[in-house]
VMD Tcl script that builds the backbone (N, CA, C; Angstrom):
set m [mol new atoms 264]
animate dup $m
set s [atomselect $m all]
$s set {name element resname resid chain x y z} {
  {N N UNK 1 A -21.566 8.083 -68.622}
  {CA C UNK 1 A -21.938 6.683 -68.530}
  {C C UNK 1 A -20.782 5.752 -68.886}
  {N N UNK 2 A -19.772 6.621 -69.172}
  {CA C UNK 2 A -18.562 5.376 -69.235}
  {C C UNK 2 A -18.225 4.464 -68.840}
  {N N UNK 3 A -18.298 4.839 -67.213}
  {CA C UNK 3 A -18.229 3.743 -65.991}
  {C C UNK 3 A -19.105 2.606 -65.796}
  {N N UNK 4 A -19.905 3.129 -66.077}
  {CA C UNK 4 A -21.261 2.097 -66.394}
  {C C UNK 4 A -21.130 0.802 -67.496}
  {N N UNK 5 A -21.154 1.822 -68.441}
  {CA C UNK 5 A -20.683 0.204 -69.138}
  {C C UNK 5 A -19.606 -0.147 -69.645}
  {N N UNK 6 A -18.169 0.304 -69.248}
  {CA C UNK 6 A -17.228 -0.155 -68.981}
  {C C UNK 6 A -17.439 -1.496 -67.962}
  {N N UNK 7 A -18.426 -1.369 -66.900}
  {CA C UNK 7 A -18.416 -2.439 -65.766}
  {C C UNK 7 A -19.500 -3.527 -66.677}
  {N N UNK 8 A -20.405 -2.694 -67.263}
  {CA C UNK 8 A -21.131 -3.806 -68.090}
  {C C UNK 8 A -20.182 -5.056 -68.962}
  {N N UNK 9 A -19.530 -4.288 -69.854}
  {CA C UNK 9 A -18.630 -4.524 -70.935}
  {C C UNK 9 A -18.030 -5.714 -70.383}
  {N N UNK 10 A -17.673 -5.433 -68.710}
  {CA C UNK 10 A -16.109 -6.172 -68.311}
  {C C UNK 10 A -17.122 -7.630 -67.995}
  {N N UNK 11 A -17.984 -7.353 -68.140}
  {CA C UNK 11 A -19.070 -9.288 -67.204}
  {C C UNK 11 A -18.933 -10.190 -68.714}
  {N N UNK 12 A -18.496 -11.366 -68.336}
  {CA C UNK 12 A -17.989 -12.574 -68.621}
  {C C UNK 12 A -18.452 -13.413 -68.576}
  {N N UNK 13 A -19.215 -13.413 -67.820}
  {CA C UNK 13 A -19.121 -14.697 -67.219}
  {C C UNK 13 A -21.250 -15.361 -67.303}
  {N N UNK 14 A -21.069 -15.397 -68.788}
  {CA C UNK 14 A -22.592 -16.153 -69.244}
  {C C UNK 14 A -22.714 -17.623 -68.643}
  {N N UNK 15 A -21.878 -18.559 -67.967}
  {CA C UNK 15 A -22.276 -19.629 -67.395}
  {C C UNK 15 A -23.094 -19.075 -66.170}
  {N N UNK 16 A -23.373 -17.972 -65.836}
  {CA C UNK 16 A -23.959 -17.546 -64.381}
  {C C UNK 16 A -24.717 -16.208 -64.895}
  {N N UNK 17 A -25.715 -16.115 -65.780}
  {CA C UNK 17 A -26.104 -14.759 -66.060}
  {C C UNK 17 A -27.235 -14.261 -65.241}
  {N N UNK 18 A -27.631 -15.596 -64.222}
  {CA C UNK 18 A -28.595 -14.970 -63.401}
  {C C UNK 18 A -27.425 -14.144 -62.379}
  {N N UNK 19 A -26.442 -13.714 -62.027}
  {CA C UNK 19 A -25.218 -12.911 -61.343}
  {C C UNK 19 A -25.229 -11.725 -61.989}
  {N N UNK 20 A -25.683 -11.602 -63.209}
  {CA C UNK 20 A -25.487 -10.379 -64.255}
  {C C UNK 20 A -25.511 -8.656 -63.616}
  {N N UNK 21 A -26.635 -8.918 -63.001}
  {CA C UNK 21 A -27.594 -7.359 -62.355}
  {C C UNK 21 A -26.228 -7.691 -61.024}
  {N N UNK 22 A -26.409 -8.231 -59.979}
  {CA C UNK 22 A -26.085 -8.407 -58.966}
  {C C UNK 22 A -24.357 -7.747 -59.020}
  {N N UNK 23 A -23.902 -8.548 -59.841}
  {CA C UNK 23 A -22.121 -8.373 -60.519}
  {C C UNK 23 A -21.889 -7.197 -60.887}
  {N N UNK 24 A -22.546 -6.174 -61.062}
  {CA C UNK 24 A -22.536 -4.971 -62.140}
  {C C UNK 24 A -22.807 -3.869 -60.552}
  {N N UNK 25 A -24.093 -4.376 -60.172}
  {CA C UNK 25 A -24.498 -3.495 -59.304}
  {C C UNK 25 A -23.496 -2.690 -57.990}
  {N N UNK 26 A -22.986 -3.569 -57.893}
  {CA C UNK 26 A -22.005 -4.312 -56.621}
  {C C UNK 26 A -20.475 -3.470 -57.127}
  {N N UNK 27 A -20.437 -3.069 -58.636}
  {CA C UNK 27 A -19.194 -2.420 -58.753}
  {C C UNK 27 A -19.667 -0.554 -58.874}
  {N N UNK 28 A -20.657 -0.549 -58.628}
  {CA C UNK 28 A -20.825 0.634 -59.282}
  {C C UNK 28 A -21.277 1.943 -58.289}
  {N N UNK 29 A -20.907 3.361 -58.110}
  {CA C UNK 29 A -20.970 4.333 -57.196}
  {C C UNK 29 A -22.757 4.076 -56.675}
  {N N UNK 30 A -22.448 5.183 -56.069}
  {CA C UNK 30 A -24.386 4.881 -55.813}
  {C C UNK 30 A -25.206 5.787 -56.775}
  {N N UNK 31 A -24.665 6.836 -57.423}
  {CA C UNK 31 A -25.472 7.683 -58.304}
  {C C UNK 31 A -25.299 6.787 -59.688}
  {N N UNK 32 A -24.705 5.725 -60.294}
  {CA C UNK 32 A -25.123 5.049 -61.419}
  {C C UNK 32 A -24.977 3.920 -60.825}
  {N N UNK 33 A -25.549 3.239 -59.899}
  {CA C UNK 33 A -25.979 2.213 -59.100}
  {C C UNK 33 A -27.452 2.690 -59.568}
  {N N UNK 34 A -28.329 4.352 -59.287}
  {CA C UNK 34 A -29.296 4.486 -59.522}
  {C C UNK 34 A -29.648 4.375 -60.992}
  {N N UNK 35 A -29.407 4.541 -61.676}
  {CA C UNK 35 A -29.354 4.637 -63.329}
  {C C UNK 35 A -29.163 3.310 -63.260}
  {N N UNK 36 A -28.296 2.204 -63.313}
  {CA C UNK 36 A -27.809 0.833 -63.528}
  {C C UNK 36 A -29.513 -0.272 -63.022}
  {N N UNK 37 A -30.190 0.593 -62.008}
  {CA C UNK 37 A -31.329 0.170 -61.515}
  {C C UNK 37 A -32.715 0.782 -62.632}
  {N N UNK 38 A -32.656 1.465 -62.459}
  {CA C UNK 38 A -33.401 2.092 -63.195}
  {C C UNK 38 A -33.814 1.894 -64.733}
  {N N UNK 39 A -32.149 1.828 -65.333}
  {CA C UNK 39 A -32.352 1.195 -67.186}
  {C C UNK 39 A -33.077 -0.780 -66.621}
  {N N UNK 40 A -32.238 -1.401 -65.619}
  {CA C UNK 40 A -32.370 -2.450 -65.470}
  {C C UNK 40 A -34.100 -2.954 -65.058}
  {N N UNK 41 A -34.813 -2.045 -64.517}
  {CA C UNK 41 A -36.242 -2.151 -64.592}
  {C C UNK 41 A -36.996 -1.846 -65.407}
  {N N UNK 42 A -36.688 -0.863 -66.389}
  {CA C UNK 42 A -37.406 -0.712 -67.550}
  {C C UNK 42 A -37.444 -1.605 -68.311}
  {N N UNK 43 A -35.802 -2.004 -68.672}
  {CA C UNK 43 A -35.793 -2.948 -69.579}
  {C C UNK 43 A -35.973 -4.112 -69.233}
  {N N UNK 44 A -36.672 -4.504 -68.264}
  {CA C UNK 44 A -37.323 -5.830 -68.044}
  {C C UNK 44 A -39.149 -6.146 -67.524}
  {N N UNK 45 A -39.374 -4.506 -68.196}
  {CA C UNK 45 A -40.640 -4.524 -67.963}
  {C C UNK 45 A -42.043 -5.649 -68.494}
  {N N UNK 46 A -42.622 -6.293 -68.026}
  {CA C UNK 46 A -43.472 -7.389 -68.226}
  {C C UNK 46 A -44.121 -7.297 -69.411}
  {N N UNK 47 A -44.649 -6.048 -69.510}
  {CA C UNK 47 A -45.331 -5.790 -70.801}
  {C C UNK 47 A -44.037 -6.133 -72.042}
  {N N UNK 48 A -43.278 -5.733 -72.580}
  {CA C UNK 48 A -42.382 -6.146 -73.121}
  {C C UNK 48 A -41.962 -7.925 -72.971}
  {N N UNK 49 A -41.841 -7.742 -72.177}
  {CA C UNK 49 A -40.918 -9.849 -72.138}
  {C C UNK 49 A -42.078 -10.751 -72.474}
  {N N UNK 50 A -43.164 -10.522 -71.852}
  {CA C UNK 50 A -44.529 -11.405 -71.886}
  {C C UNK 50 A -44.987 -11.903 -73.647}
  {N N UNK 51 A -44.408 -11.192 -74.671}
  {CA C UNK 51 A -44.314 -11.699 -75.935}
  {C C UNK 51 A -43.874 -13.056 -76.178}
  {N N UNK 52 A -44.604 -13.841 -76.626}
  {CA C UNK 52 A -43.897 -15.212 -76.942}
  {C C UNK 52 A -42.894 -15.470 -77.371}
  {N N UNK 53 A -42.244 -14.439 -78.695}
  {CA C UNK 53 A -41.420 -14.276 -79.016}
  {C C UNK 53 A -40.081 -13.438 -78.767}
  {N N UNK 54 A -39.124 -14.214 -78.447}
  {CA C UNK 54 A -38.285 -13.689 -77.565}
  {C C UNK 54 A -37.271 -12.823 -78.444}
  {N N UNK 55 A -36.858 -13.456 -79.301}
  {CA C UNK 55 A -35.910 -12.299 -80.455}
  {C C UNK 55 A -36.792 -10.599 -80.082}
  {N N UNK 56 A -38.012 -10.980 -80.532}
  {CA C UNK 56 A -38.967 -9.704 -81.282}
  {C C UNK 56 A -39.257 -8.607 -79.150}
  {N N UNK 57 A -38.931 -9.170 -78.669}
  {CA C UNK 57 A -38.834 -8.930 -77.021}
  {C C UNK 57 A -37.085 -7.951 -77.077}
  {N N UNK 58 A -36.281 -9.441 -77.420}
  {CA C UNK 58 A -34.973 -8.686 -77.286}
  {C C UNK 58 A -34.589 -6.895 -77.912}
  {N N UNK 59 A -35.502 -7.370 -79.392}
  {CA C UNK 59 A -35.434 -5.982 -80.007}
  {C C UNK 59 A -35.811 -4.960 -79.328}
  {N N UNK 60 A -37.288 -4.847 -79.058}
  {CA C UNK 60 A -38.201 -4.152 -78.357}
  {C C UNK 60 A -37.086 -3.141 -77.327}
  {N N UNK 61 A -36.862 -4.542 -76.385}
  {CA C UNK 61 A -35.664 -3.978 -75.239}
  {C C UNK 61 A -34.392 -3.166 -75.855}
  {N N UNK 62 A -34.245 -3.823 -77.082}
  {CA C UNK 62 A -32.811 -2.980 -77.463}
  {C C UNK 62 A -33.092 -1.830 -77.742}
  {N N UNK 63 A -33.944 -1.560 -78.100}
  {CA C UNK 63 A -33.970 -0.247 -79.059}
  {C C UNK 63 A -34.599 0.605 -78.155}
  {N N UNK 64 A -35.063 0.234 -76.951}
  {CA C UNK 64 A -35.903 1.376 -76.037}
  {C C UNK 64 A -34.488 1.428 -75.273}
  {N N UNK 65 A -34.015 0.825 -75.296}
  {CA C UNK 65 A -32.813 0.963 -73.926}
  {C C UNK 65 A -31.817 2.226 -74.412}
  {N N UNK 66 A -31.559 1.706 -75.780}
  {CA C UNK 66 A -30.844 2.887 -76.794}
  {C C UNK 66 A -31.383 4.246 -76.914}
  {N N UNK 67 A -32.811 4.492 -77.134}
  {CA C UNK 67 A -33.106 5.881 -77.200}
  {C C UNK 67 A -33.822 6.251 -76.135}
  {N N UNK 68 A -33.650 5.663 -75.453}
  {CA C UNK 68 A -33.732 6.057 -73.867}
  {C C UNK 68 A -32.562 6.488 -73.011}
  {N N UNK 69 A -31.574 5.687 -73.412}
  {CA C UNK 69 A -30.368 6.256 -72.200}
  {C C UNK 69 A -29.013 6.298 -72.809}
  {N N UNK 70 A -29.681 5.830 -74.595}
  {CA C UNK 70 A -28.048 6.255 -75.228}
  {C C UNK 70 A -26.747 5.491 -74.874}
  {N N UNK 71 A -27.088 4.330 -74.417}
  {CA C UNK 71 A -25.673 3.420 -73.852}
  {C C UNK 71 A -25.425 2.949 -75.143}
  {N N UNK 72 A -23.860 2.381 -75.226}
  {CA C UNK 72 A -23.036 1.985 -76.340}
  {C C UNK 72 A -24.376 0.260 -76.297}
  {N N UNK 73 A -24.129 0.265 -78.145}
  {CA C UNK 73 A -24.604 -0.870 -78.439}
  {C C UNK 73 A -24.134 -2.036 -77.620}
  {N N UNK 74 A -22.756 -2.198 -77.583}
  {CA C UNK 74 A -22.781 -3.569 -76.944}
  {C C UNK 74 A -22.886 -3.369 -75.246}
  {N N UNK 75 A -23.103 -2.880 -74.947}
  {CA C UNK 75 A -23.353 -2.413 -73.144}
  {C C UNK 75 A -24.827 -3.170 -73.255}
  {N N UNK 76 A -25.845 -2.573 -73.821}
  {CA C UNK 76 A -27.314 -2.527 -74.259}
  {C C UNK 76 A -27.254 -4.197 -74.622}
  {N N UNK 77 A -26.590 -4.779 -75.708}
  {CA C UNK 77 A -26.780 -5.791 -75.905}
  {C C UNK 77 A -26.389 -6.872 -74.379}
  {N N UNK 78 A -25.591 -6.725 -73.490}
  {CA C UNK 78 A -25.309 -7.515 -72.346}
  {C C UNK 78 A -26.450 -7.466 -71.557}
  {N N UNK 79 A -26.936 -6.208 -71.376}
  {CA C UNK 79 A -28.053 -6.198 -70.540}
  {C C UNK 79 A -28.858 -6.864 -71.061}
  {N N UNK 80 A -29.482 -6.796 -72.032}
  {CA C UNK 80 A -30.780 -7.408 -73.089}
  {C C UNK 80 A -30.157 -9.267 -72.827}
  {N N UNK 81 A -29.082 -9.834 -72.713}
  {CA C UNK 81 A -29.002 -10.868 -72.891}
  {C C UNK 81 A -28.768 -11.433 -71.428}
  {N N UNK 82 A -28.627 -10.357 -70.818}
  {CA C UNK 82 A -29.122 -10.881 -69.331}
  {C C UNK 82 A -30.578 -11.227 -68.965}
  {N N UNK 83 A -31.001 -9.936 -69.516}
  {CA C UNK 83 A -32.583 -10.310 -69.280}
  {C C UNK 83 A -33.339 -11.278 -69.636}
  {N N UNK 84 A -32.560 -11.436 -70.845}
  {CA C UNK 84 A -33.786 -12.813 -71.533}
  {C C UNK 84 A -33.825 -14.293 -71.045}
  {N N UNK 85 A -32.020 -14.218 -70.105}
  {CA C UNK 85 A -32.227 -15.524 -69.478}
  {C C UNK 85 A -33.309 -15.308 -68.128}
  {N N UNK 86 A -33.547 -14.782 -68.070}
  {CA C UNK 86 A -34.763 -14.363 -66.521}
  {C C UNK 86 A -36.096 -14.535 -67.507}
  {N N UNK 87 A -36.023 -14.601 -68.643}
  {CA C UNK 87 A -37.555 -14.854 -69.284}
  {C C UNK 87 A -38.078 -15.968 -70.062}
  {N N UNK 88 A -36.799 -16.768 -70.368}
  {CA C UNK 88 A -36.677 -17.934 -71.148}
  {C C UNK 88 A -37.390 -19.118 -70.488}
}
mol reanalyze $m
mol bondsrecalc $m
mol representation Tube
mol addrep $m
C-alpha cells in the first residue's frame, strides 16, 4: 500500500477537497484504484456520517479505516478529511 498513500500523502490541495477521491483515483494502477475505491466507500458509509456530530463521525471513520486496511495514520487522516467536507 505504499503507492497508495504515498499518492494520498502527495494531495494538497484543501482549497478543492471535493477533487480529493477524483485526484488520487486518476494516479493510481487499476488493482489499488480497486482498494482506493473500496476503503473510499466504506469510509463514507451513511450509517457512520449521518451522526450529528462530526468529530465523533471523523473518529468512527478513523479508526475503522485503520483496522480495516492498516493505512499509515496520516494517509487515513486525508481521506477522513476529505470525507467530511462531502458531509458538512
Amino acid at each position: 500500500m505504499t503507492n497508495l498513500e504515498a499518492k494520498i500523502l502527495a494531495f494538497n490541495d484543501w482549497t478543492k477537497p471535493y477533487t480529493f477521491f477524483k485526484t488520487i483515483a486518476e494516479k493510481l494502477p487499476e488493482d489499488e484504484l480497486a482498494l482506493f475505491q473500496e476503503i473510499w466507500e466504506k469510509a463514507s458509509d451513511r450509517e457512520i456520517w449521518r451522526i450529528h456530530d462530526l468529530i465523533l463521525a471523523c473518529k468512527i471513520t478513523q479508526t475503522f479505516v485503520r483496522d480495516t486496511y492498516g493505512l499509515d495514520d496520516n494517509a487515513i487522516a486525508r481521506i477522513v478529511r476529505a470525507i467530511s467536507y462531502d458531509w458538512k
